[in-house]
N, C-alpha and C positions, 0 to 999 in steps of 0.2 A: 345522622347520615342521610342523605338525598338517595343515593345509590342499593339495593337487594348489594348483600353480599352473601358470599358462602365462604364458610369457613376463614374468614376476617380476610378474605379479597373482593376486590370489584369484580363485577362483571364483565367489566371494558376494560382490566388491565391488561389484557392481552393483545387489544385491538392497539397497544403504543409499545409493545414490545416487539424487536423485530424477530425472534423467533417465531412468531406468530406466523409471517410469511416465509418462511424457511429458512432464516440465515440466525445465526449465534452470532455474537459477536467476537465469542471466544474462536469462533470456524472459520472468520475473514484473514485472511493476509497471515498466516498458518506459515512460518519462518524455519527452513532448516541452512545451515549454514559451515560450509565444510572446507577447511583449509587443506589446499594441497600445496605442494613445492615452490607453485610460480605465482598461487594468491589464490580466492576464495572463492568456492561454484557455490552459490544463492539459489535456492528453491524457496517459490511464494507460491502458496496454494491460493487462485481466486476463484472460487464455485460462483460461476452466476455471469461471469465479468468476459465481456468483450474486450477483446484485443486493441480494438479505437477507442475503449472506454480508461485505457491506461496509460500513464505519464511516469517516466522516470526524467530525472532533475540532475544533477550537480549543480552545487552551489558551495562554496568557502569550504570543500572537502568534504562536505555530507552528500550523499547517496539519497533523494528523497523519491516514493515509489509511492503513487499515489493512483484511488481508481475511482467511478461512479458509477452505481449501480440504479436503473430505473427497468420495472419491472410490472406488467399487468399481466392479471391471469384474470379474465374477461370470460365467464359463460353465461350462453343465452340459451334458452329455450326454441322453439321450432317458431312461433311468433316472433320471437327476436327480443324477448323480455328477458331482463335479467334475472337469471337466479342467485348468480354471486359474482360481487366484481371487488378484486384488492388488488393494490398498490404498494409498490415498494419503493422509495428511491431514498437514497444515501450515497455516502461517500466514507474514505477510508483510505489515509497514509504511514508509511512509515521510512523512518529515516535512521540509516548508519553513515558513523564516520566513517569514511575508506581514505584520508588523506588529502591533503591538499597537492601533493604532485601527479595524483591520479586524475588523467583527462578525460575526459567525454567519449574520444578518440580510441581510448582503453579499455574502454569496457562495453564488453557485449553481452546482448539480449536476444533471446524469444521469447516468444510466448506462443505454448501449445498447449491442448485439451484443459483448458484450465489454471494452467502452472507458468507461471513466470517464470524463468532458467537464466541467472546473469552468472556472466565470469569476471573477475574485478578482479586484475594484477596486484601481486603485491610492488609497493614503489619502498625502494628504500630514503627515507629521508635524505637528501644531498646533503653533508655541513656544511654551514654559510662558512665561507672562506674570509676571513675578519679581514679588510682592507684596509691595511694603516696610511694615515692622510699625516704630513708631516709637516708643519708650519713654519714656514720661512722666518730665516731671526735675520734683522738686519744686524748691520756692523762691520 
């Protein structure tokens, strides 16, 4: 091995771990999801995440809630030398079916201190109503 370890780790696995800079990956995008009578209130926890830094989607009936995170924590000394400078950036979505009769139109959003809050209608599936086409017989 090139690298000193301790206790059979690098030294530098840390430095590609994003716990390292304070985020888990298990901590991001943190889902509770609670049905009421008229369809589902969606809590996403985002630690870190600007409100311009997130995108919600529909697409073909899926719900896609996607965010980026870029992040410096920059200190200098009194000359303006660094003593430690880290970087974070990433990304991070996730996606639910909520139905393809559920529009865009339907569902609403905020986003405060952190938490993403959507309400997503429940849609009842319409039944395609079978339209019989009937083929003319001559004669």
């Amino acid at each position: 091995m090139l690298m000193p370890t301790i206790f059979t780790r690098d030294l530098f696995d840390d430095m590609f771990d994003p716990r390292y800079y304070g985020y888990q990956t298990n901590d991001l995008m943190r889902t509770d999801v609670k049905e009421t009578e008229s369809g589902y209130d969606v809590s996403i926890d985002m630690p870190g995440v600007k409100k311009e830094d997130v995108k919600a989607e529909l697409t073909d009936g899926y719900l896609t809630i996607s965010a980026s995170v870029n992040q410096d924590n920059d200190e200098k000394d009194a000359e303006g030398r660094y003593i430690r400078r880290e970087r974070y950036s990433g990304s991070f979505s996730r996606s639910f079916y909520v139905g393809e009769d559920v529009t865009q139109e339907d569902i609403k959003a905020r986003f405060e201190d952190g938490t993403l809050k959507l309400s997503v209608p429940k849609k009842e599936q319409q039944p395609q109503v079978e339209e019989k086409k009937y083929i003319a017989i001559e004669g």
